[in-house]
MIMIGU-75137 format. One line per field, with one value per atom (N, C-alpha, C): residue number from 1; x, y, z; residue in three letters; atom name. Coordinates in nm, 2 decimals. Example, Ala and Ser with C-alpha at 12.3 -4.5 7.8 and 13.67 -1.06 7.14 Angstrom:
num	c(1  1  1  2  2  2)
X	c(1.32  1.23  1.32  1.28  1.37  1.29)
Y	c(-0.57  -0.45  -0.33  -0.22  -0.11  0.00)
Z	c(0.78  0.78  0.78  0.71  0.71  0.79)
residu	c(ALA  ALA  ALA  SER  SER  SER)
atome	c(N  CA  C  N  CA  C)
END
This chain:
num	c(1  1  1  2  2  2  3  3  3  4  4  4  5  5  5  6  6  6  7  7  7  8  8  8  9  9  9  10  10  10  11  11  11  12  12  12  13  13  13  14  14  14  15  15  15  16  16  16  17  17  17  18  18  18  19  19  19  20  20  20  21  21  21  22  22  22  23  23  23  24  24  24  25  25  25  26  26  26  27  27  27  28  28  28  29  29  29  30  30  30  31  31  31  32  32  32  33  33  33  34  34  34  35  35  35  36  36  36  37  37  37  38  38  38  39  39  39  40  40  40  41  41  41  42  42  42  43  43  43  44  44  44  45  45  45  46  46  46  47  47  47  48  48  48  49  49  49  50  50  50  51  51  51  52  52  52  53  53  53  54  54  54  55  55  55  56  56  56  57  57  57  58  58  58  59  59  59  60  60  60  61  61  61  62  62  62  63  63  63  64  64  64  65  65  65  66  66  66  67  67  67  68  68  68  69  69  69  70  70  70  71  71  71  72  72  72  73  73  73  74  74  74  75  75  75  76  76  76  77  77  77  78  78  78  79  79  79  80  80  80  81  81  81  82  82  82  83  83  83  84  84  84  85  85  85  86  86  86  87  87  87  88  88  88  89  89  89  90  90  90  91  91  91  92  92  92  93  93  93  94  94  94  95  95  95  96  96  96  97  97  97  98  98  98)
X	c(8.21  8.11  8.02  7.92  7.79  7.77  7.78  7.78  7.61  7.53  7.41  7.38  7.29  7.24  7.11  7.10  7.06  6.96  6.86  6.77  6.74  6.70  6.69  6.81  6.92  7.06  7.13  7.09  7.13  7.28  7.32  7.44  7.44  7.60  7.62  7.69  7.64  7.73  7.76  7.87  7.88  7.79  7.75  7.62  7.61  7.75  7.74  7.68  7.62  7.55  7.40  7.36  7.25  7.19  7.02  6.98  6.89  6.90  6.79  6.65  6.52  6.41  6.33  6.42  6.26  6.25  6.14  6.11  5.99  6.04  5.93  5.83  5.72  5.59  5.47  5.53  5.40  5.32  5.22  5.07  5.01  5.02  4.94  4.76  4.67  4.60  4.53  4.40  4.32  4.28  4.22  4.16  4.20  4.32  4.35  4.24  4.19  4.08  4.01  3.94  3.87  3.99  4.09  4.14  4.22  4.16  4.15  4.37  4.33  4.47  4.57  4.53  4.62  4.66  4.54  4.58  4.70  4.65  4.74  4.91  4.88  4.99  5.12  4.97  5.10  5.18  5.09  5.14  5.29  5.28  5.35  5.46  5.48  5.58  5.63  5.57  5.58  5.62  5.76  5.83  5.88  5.87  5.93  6.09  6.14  6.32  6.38  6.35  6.39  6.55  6.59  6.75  6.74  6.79  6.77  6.73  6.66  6.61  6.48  6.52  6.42  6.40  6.29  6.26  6.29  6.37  6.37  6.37  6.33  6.32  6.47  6.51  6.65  6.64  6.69  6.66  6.83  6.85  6.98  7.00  7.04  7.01  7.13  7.24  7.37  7.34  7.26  7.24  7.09  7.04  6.90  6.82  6.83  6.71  6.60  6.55  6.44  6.45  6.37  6.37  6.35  6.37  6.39  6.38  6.34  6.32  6.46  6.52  6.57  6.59  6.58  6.59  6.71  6.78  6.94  6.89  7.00  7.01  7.07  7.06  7.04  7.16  7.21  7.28  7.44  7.44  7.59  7.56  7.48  7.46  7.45  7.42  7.46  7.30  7.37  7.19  7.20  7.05  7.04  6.93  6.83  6.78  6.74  6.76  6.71  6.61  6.46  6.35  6.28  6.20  6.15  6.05  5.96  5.83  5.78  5.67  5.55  5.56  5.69  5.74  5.70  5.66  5.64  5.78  5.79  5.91  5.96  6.11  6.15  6.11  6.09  6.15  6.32  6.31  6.44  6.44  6.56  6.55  6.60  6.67  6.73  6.57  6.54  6.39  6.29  6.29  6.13  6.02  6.01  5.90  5.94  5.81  5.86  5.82)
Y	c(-3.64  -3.62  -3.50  -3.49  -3.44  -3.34  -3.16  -3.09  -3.03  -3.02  -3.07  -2.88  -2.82  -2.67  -2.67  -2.68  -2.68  -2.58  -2.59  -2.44  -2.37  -2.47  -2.43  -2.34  -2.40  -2.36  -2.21  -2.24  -2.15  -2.18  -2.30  -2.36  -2.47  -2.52  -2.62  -2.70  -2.88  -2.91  -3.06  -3.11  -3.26  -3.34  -3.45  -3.56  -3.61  -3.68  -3.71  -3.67  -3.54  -3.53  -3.49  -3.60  -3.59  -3.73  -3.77  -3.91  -3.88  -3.95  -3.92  -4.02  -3.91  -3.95  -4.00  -4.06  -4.08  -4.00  -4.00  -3.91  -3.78  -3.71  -3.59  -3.57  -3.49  -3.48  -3.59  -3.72  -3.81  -3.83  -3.79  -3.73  -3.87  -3.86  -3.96  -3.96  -4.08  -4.05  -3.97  -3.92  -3.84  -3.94  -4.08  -4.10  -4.28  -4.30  -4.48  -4.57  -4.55  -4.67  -4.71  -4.58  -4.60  -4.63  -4.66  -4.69  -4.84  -4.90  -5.04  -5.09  -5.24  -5.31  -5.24  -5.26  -5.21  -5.08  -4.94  -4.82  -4.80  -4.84  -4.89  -4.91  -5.01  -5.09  -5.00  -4.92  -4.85  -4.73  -4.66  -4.54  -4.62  -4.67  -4.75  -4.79  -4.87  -4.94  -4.87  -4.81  -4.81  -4.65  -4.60  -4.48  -4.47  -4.32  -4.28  -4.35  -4.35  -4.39  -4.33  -4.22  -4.15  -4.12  -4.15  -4.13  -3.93  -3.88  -3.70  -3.68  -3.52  -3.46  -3.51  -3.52  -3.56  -3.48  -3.47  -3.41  -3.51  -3.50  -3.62  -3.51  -3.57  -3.57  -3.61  -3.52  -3.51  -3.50  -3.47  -3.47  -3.43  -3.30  -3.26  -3.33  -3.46  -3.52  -3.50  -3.42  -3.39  -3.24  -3.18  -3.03  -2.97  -2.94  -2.86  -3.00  -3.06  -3.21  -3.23  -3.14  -3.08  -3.13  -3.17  -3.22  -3.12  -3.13  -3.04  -3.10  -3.04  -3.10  -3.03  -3.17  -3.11  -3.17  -3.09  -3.16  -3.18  -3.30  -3.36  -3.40  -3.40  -3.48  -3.65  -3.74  -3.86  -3.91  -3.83  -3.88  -3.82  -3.70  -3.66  -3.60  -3.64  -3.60  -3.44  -3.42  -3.26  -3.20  -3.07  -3.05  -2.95  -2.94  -2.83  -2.70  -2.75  -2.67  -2.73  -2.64  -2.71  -2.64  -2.63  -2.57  -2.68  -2.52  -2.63  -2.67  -2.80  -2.84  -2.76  -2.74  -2.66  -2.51  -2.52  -2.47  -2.50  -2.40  -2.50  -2.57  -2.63  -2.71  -2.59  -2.60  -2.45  -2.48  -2.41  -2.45  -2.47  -2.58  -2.58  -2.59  -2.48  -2.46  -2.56  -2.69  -2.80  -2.92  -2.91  -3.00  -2.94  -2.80  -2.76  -2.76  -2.81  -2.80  -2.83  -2.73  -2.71  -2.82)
Z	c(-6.62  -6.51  -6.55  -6.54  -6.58  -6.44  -6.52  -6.41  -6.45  -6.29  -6.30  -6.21  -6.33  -6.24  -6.16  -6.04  -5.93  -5.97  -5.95  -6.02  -5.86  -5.77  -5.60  -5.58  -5.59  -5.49  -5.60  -5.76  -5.78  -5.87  -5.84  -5.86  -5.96  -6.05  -6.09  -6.00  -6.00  -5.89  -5.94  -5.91  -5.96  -5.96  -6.06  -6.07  -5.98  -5.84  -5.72  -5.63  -5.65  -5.52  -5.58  -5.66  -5.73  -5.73  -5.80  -5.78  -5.94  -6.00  -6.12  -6.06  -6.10  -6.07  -6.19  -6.29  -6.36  -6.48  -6.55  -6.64  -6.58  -6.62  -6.54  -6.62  -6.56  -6.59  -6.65  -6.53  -6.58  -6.45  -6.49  -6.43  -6.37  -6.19  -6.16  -6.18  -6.17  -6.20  -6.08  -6.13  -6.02  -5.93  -5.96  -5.85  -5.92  -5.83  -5.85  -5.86  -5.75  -5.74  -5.85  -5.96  -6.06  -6.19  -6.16  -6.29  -6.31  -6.40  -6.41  -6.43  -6.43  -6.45  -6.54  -6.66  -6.76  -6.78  -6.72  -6.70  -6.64  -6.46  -6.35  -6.39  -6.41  -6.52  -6.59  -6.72  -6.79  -6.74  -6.64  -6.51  -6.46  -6.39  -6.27  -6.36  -6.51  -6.53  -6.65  -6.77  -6.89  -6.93  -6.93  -6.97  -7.08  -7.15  -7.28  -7.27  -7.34  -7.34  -7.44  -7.51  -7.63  -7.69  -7.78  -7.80  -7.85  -7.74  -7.79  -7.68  -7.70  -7.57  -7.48  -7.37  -7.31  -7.14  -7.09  -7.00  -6.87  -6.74  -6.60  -6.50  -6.41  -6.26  -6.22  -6.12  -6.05  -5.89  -5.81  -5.63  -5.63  -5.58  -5.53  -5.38  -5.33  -5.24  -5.13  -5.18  -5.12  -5.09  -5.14  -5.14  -5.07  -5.13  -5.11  -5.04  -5.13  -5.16  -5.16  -5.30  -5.35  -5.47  -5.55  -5.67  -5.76  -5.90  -5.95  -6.13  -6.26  -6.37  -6.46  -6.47  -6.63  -6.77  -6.88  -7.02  -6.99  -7.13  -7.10  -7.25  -7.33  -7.43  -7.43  -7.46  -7.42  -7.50  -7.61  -7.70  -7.67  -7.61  -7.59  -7.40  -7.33  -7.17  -7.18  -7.27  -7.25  -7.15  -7.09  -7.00  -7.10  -7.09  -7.21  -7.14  -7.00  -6.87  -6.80  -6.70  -6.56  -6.48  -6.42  -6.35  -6.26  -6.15  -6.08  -6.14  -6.01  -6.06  -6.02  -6.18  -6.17  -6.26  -6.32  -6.40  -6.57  -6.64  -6.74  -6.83  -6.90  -6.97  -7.06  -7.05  -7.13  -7.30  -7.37  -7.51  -7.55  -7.62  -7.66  -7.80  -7.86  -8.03  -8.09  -8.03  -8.12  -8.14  -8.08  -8.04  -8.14  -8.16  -8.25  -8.15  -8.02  -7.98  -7.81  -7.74  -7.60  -7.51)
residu	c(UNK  UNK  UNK  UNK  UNK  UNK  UNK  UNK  UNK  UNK  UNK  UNK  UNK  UNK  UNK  UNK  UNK  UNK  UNK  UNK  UNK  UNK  UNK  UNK  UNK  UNK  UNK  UNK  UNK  UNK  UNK  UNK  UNK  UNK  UNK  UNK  UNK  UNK  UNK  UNK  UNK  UNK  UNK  UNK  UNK  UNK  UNK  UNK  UNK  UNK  UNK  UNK  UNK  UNK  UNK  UNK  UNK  UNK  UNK  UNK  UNK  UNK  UNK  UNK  UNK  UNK  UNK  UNK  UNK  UNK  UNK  UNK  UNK  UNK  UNK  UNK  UNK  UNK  UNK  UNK  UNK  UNK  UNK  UNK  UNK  UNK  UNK  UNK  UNK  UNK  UNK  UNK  UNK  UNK  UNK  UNK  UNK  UNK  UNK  UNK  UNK  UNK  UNK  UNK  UNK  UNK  UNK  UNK  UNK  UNK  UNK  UNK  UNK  UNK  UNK  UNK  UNK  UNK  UNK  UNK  UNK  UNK  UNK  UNK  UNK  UNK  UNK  UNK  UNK  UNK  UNK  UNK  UNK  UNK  UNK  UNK  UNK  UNK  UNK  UNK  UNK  UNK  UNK  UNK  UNK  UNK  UNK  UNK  UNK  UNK  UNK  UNK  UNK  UNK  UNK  UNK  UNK  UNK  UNK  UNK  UNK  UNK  UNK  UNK  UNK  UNK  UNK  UNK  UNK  UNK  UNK  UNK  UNK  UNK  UNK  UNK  UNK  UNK  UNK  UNK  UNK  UNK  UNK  UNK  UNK  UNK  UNK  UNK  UNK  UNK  UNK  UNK  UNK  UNK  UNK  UNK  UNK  UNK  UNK  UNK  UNK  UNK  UNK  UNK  UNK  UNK  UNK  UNK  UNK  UNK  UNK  UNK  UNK  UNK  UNK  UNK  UNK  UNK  UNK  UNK  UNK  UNK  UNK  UNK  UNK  UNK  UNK  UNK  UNK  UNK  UNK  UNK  UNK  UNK  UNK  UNK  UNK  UNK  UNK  UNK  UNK  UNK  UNK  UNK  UNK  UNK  UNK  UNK  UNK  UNK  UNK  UNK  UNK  UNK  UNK  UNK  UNK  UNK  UNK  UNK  UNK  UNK  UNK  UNK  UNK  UNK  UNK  UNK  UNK  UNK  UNK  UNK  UNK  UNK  UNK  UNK  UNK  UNK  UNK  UNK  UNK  UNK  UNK  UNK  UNK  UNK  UNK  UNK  UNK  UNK  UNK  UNK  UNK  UNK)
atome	c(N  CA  C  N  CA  C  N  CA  C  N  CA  C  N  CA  C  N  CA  C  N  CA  C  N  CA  C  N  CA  C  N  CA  C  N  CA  C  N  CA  C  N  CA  C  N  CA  C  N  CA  C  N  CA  C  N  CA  C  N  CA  C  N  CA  C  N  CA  C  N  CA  C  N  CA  C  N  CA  C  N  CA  C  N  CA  C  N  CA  C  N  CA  C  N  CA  C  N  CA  C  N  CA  C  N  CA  C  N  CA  C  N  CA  C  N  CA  C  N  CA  C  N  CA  C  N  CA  C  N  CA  C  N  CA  C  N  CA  C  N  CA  C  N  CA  C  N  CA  C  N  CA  C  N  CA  C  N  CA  C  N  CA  C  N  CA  C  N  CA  C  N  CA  C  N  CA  C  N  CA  C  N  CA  C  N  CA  C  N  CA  C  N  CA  C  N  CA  C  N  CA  C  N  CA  C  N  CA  C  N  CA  C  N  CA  C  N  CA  C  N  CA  C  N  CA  C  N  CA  C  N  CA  C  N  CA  C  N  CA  C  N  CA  C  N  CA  C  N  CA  C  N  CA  C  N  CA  C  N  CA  C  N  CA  C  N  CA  C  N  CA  C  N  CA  C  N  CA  C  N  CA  C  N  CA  C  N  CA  C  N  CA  C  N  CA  C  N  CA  C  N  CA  C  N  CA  C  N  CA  C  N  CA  C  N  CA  C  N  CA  C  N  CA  C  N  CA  C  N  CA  C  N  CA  C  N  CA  C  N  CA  C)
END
C-alpha cells in the first residue's frame, strides 16, 4: 500500500483515502472555441505514460479534498514529492531534470 504525503494536511496517509487525477500540469487551452479537432482531441484524450518518474494529479478525497501534485516513480511506486498546484515541480536528482 502506497503511503501518500498530503502536502495540505501536512500528513502521510493510506492510498485509500486518495483518487489519482491524471497526469498533472497539462494546460487547458486559453480559449477552446478557437482550437480545432485534432488540437481538442489531443488535450482531452492523449497522456504521457512514462516507465520512471513522472509528475500526477492526486485529490485527498477522505481528508482535506483538495488536490494536490505528486512525482511517483512508475517503476517501483515509490513517491519521491508531493506539492500544491501552482507550486513549481520539485527537482529530483534521479531524473537530471526538474
Amino acid at each position: 500500500m502506497l503511503l501518500i504525503p498530503c502536502p495540505w494536511c501536512g500528513m502521510e496517509r493510506p492510498e485509500i483515502e486518495f483518487r489519482h487525477g491524471g497526469e498533472a500540469h497539462v494546460a487547458r487551452p486559453q480559449d477552446p472555441a478557437a482550437v480545432g479537432d485534432e488540437a481538442w482531441t489531443e488535450y482531452l484524450y492523449f497522456r504521457s505514460n512514462p516507465k520512471g518518474v513522472f509528475a500526477e494529479r492526486w485529490r485527498h478525497v477522505l481528508g482535506c479534498g483538495r488536490f494536490f501534485n505528486v512525482v511517483r516513480d512508475t517503476v517501483n511506486d515509490g513517491i519521491l514529492a508531493a506539492y500544491k498546484p501552482g507550486e513549481p515541480r520539485p527537482a529530483i536528482e534521479s531524473e537530471g531534470r526538474p
